[in-house]
C-alpha positions in Angstrom: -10.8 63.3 3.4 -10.0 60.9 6.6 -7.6 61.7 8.9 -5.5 59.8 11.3 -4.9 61.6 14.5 -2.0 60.4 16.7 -1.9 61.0 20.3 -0.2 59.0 22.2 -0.5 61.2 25.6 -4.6 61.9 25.4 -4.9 64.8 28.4 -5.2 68.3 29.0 -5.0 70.6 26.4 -3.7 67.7 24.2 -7.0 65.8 24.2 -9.4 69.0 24.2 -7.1 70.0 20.8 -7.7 66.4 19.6 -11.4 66.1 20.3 -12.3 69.3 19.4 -10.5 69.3 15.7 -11.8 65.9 15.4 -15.9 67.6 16.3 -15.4 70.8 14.5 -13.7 69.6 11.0 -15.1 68.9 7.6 -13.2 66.0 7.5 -13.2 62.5 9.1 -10.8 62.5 11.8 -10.0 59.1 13.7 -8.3 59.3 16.6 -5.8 56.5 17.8 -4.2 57.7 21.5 -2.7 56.0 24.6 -3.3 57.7 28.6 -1.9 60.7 29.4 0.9 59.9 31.6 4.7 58.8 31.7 5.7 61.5 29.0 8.7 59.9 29.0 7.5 56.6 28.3 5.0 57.7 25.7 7.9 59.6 23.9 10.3 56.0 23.6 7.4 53.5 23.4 4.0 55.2 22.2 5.4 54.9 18.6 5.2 51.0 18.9 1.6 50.2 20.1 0.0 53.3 18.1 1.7 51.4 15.2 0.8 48.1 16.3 -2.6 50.0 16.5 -2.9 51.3 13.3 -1.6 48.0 11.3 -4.7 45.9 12.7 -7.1 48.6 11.8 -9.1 48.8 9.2 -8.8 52.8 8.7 -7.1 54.3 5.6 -6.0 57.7 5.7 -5.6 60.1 3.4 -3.4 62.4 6.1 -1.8 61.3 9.5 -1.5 64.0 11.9 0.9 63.3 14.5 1.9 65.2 18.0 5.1 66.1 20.1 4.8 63.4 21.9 5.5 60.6 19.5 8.3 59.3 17.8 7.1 59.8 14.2 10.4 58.3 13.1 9.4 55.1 14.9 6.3 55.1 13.5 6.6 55.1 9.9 9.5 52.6 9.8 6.9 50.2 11.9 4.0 50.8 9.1 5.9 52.0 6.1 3.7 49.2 4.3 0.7 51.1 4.8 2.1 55.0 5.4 5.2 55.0 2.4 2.4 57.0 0.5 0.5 58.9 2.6 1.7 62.9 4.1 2.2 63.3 7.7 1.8 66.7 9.6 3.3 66.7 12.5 1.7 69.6 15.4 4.1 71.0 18.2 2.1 71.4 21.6 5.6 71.9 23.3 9.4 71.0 22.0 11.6 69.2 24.7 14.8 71.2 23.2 13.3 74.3 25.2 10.8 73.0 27.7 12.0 73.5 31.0 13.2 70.6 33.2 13.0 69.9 37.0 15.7 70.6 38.8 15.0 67.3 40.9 14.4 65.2 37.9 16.9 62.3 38.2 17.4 62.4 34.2 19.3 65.8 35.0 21.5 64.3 37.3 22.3 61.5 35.0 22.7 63.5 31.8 19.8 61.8 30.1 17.8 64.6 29.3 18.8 65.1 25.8 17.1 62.5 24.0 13.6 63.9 23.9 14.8 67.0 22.0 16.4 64.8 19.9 13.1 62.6 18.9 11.7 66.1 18.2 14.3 66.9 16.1 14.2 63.2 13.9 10.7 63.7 13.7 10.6 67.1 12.2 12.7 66.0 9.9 10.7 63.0 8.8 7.6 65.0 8.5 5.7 66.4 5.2 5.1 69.5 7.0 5.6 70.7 10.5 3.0 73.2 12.5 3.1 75.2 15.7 1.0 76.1 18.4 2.6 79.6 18.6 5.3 81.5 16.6 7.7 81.1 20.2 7.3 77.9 20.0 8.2 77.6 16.6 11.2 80.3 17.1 12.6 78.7 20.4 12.4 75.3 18.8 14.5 76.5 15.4 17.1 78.3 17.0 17.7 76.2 19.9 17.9 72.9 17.6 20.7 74.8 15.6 22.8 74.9 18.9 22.1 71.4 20.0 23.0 69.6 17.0 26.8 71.8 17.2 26.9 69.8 20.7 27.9 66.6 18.5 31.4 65.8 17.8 30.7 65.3 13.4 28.0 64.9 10.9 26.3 67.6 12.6 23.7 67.9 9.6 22.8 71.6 11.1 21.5 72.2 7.5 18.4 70.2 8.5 17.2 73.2 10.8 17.0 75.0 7.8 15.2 72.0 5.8 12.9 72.3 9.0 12.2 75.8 8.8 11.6 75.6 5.6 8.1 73.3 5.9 7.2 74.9 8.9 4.3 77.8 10.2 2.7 78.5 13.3 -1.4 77.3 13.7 -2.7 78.5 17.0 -4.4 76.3 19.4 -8.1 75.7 19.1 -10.1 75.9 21.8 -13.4 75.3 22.8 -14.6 77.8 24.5 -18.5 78.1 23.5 -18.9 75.8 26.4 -18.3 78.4 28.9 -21.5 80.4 27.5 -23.9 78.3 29.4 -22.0 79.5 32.6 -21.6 82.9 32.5 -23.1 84.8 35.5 -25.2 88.2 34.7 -22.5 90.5 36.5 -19.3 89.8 38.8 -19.1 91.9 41.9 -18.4 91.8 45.4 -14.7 91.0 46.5 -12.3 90.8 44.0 -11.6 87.1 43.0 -7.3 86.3 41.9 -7.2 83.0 40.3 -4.8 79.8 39.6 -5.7 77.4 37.1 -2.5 76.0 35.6 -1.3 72.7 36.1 0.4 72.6 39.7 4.5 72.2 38.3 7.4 74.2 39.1 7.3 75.8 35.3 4.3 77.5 35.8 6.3 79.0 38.6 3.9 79.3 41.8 6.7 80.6 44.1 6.2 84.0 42.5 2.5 83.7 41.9 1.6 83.2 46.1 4.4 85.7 46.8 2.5 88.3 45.2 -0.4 87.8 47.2 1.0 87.0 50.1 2.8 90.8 50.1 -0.7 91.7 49.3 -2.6 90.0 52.3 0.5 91.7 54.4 -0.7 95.4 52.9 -4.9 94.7 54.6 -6.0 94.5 50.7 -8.9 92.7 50.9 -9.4 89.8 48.1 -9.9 85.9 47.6 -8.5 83.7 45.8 -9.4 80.5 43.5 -7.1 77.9 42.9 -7.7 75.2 40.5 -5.6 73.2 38.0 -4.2 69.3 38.3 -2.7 68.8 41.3 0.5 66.1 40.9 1.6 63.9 43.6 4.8 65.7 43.4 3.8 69.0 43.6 6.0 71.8 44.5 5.6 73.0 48.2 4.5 76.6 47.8 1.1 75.5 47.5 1.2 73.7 50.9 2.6 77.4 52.4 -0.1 79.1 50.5 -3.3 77.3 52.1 -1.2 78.1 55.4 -0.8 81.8 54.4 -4.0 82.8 52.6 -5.9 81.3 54.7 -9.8 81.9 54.7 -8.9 84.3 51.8 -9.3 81.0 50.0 -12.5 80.3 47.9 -11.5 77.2 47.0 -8.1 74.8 46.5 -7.8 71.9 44.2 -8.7 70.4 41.0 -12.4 70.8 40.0 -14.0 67.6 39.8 -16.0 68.5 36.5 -16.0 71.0 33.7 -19.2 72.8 34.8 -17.5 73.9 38.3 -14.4 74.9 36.5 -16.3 77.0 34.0 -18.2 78.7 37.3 -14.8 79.6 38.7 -13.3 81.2 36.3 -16.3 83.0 35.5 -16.4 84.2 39.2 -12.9 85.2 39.2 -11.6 88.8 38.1 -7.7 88.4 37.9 -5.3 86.1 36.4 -1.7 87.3 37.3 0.5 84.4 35.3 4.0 84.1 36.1 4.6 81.2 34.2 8.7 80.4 33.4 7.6 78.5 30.7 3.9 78.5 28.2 4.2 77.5 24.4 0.9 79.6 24.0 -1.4 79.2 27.2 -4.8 77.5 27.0 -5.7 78.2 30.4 -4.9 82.0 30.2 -7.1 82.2 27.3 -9.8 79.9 29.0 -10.0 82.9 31.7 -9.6 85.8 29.5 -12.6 84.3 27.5 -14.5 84.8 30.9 -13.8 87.9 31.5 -11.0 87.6 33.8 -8.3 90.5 33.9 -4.7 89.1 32.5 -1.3 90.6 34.2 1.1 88.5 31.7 4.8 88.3 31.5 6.5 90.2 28.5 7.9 86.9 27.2 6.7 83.4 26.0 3.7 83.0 23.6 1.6 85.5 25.6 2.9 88.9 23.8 1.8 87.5 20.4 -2.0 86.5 21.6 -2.7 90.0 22.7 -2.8 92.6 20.2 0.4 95.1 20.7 -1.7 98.0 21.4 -2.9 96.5 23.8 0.6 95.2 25.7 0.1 98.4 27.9 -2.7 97.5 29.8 -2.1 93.8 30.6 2.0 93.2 30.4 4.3 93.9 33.5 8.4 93.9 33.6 9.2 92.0 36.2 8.0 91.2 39.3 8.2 94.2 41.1 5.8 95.6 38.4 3.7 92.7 38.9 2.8 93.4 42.6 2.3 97.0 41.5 -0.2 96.1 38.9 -1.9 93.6 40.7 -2.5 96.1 43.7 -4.1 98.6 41.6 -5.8 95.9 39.5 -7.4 95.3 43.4 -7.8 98.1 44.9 -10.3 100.1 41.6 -11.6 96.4 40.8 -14.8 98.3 39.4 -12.2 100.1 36.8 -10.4 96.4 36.3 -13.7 94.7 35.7 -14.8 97.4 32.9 -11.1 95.7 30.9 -12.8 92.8 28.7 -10.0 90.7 26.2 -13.1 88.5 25.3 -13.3 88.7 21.8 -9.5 88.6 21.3 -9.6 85.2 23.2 -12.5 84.2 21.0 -9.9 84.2 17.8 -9.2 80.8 19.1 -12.4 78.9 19.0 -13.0 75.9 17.2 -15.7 77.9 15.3 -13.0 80.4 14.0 -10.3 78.9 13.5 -11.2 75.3 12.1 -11.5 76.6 8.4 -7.8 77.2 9.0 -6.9 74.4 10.3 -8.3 72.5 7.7 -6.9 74.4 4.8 -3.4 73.3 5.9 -4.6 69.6 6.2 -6.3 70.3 2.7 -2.2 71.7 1.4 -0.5 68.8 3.2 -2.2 66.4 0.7 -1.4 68.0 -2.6 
């Protein structure tokens, strides 16, 4: 079966969930994507040159898989001569109806911050079937677009949610993580290791994060820390403090350069306290827990649902307060907190597990 990927915003977890479907499936999957950057623009305009794309190519599909991040509505009307017969899937990384905005984003000021929820919604709708990264993703998305199409004065067509939720169902992220094998150390020891490694945004919430360790540092509890992730020009200014404050706690502070010094970080590392306001299901947590990193997670988001519940004891805190607590002791008997391995539940989600599934809903979609 050939399969027509759409990406028009090819970075980060998107591209490593493109490429790696793409390298792992039975099928032949063609890939037609645009740079990852200007979301915003991506959302309006991607539609137009991946269809503009597609039209002068010479690839026929028997499936188009689509993301998020395009305006599938757009899309088919621009290449209904070639796609009026053949089923779309469309794959939720995020939804815009619940992803949380900037506060300093001018399209808050200006009320224009509605509309990409909106082309999520359309394209939903215009989809054969619908998949998501992670049942809160799927749930978040449902019941908030329910109350954002009652915002509309008439013809709220609220049944649609329904219509949604109908063709929906949750397919968890792939992810490759074999490639950390090649990395893995014989033994962590020595000082106990806190790490970073989400993208450097106010969502991922690194106010709380460096105030944890920063009451830490002010108790004598002797630790270091990694941070890593992308670093955005417009990057919230608790990182700034924290280099200040943590001082020559730091190991190291930035963006590694290639995957190879990424993967040796993370295996070096022995905590990952996340305090994340927002994570559709959490690549990078998984990346870490894969390499034997010790989770502290939030009781919210996707993270309760990649964890078995038995389990929710030992790695889940309350609220911040709780946090601090379990980080300290996760510290102070680091011998105890490095005998914790979540390994195999983070391996569920390689390519080398999970690609049957995947392609057994691509495999329905066509029937």
């Amino acid at each position: 079966m050939n399969i027509l990927l759409l990406e028009p915003y090819l970075t980060g977890s998107h591209a490593d969930w493109a490429t790696g479907y793409q390298q792992h499936s039975r099928y032949n999957i063609h890939i037609l994507s645009m740079k990852g950057q200007f979301w915003k623009w991506r959302m309006h305009g991607g539609a137009v040159t991946l269809a503009h794309e597609f039209l002068v190519s010479e690839f026929v599909p028997d499936l188009i898989i689509a993301t998020d991040m395009l305006d599938l509505t757009t899309f088919l009307a621009l290449t209904r001569r070639k796609t009026v017969r053949i089923p779309v899937v469309l794959y939720f990384h995020e939804n815009q109806l619940t992803y949380p905005w900037s506060p300093t984003d001018r399209d808050i000021k200006y009320k224009r911050d509605k509309h990409y929820g909106f082309i999520n919604y359309t394209s939903a709708l215009a989809a054969d079937a619908v998949l998501f990264n992670s049942r809160y993703n799927m749930d978040s998305f449902l019941t908030e677009l329910r109350r954002f199409l009652k915002h509309f004065p008439d013809y709220n067509e609220t049944g649609n949610v329904d219509k949604i939720a109908a063709k929906s169902s949750v397919l968890h992220l792939g992810l490759d993580l074999a490639r950390f094998d090649l990395y893995r150390p014989e033994e962590k020891d020595g000082v106990p290791v806190i790490l970073w490694n989400h993208r450097w945004e106010f969502d991922k919430n690194p106010g709380d994060f460096f105030r944890a360790l920063t009451i830490l540092a002010g108790e004598g509890l002797d630790f270091q820390v990694v941070v890593l992730g992308e670093d955005f020009s417009l990057k919230p200014d608790e990182f700034d403090r924290a280099r200040e404050q943590l001082g020559e706690r730091i190991l190291q502070f930035g963006y590694a350069d290639n995957f190879s010094d990424y993967a040796r970080w993370l295996w070096r590392a022995d905590i990952i306290p996340v305090t994340s306001l927002h994570d559709f299901f959490g690549a990078s947590v998984m990346e870490a827990v894969y390499c034997h990193c010790y989770p502290l997670l939030p009781k919210r988001l996707a993270y309760p649902e990649l964890i078995p519940e038995e389990l929710h004891h030992l790695y889940f805190y309350n609220d911040f307060e709780d946090l601090v607590e379990r980080l300290r002791k996760a510290v102070v008997n680091i011998d105890q907190t490095r005998e914790y391995n979540l390994r195999k539940v983070a391996g569920e989600f390689k390519w080398e597990n999970i690609v049957t599934i995947y392609d057994k809903h691509m495999s329905a979609a066509v029937r």
